[in-house]
N, C-alpha and C positions, 0 to 999 in steps of 0.2 A: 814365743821363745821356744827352744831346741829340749833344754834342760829346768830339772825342778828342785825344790831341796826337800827332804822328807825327814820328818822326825826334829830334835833339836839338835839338827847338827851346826855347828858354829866356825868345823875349821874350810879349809879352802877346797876341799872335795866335795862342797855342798851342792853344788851345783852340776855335777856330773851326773844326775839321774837324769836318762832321756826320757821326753815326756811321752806317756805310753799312747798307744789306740784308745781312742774312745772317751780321750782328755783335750785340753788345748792348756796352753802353760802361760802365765804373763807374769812377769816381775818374780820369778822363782815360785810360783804356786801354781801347781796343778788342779785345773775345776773338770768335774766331769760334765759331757755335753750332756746336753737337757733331752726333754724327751719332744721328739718330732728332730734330732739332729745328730749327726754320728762323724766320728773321724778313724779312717781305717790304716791309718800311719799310724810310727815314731816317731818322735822328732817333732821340728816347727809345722803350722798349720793349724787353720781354724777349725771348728765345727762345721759341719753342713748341711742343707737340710735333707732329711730325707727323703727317696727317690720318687716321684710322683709314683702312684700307683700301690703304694707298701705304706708302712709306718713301724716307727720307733718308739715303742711308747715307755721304753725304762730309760736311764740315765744310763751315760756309759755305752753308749752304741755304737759296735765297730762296723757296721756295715746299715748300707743307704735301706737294702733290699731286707728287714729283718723281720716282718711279715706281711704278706700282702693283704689288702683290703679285704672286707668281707665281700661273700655276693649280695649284688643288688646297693652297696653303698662305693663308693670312690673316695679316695684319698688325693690331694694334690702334694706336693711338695713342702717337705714340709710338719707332716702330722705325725700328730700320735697315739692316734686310736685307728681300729681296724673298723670302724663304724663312724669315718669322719664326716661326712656326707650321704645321703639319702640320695640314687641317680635320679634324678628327676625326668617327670613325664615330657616322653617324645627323643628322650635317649637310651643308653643299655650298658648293663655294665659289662666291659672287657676286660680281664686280670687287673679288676682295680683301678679299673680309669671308666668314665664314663664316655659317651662315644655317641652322635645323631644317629638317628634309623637315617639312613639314606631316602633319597626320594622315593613316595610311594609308599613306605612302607611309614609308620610309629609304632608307641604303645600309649594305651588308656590308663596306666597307673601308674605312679611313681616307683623304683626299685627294680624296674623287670632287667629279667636275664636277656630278652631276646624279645626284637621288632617283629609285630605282624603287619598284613597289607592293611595298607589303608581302608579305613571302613566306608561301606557306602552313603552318599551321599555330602563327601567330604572330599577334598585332595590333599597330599601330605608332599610337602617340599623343604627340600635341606639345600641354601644357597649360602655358601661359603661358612659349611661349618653349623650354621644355624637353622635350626629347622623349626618348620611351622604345617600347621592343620588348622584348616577354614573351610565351612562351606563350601560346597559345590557353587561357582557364580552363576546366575541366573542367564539363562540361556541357553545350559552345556547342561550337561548332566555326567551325575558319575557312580559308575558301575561297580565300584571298589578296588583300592589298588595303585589308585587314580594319582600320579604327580602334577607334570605340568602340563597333562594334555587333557583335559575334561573333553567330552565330543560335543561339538554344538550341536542345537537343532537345528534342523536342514532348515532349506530356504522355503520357502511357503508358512513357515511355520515360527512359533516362537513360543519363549518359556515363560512360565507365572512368575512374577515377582516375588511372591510370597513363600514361595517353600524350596528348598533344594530338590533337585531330584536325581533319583539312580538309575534311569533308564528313557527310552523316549516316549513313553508316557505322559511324560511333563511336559513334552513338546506338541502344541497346541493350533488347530487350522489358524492359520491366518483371518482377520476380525473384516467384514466388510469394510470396503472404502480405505484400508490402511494397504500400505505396502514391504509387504517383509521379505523383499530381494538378496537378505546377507544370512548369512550362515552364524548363529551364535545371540541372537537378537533377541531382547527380553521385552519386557510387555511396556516398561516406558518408552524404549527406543523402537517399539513396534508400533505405541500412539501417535509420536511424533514424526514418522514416516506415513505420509499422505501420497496416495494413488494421485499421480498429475490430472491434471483437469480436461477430460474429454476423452482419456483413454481408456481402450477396452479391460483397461486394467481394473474400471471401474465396475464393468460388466459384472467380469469374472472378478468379486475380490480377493485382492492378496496373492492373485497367484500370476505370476512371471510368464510371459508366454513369447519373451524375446522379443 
């Protein structure tokens, strides 16, 4: 509704009070919006929520923007505390929104202001929005900083199963009688890769001689 009545009024001018900011009016009563919601008119109109990134946290709110988030937590749409959410790890918070490190880059604890490079031995990727941190895959190694390109171990060579690595250290001579002709190859897929039968491949193992 447009209009409210106020007080006991009874005669026919009851209804001429426009309904103010920071109310919404139905059947002649004016309620104030709640908190996480604000109307910045007179007149007809609902509440709404508050602007992602801010909050509303009294009744009575004529504005979306009425104060922004704290640092290190976000607010969605809607709230009414400056502490609605905790940014959680592997985002950061930006005027009150939280936000992915971009590839390469995270953070190691929940709340931070601001993404560091990816730490070694790990790669950090943000695809469509969502980001993620996982080990370095076995066969590549990573130097820090690392998104979607880990460097393999060259060809002669291959990486341990068992542990990530940061450097080519982890990258490993090729094991006699196996053949490790591919770039990126870890130590299952270097067992399973057998020197053909009668080549000098056998000689020399593991190593590529065109």
């Amino acid at each position: 509704d447009q209009f409210y009545c106020s007080g006991n009024c009874g005669d026919q001018t009851c209804g001429n009070n426009l309904c103010p900011a920071g109310s919404e009016c139905n059947n002649g009563i004016a309620q104030q919006c709640p908190p996480g919601k604000f109307k910045s008119n007179t007149g007809s109109g609902s509440c709404q929520n508050c602007t992602a990134g801010y909050a509303c946290p009294y009744v009575g709110s004529t504005t979306g923007e009425f104060v922004q988030c704290s640092e290190g937590f976000y607010c969605e749409a809607g709230s009414y505390s400056t502490r609605q959410y905790l940014v959680e790890e592997m985002y950061f918070w930006n005027n009150g929104l939280q936000e992915p490190c971009p590839t390469g880059e995270t953070t190691l604890n929940k709340g931070q202001l601001n993404c560091i490079s990816c730490p070694e031995y790990y790669q950090c990727v943000t695809d469509n929005g969502v980001p993620s941190k996982s080990e370095c895959p076995r066969g590549y190694y990573c130097p820090g900083g690392v998104g979607n390109n880990p460097t393999p171990c060259p060809i002669n060579t291959y990486g341990w199963d068992f542990n990530p690595g940061k450097d080519d250290s982890t990258c490993l001579d090729c094991i006699d009688g196996q053949l490790c002709d591919q770039q990126g190859m870890n130590y299952t897929q270097m067992r399973k890769s057998l020197c053909p039968a009668g080549s000098d491949w056998q000689v020399r193992p593991g190593v590529v001689t065109g």
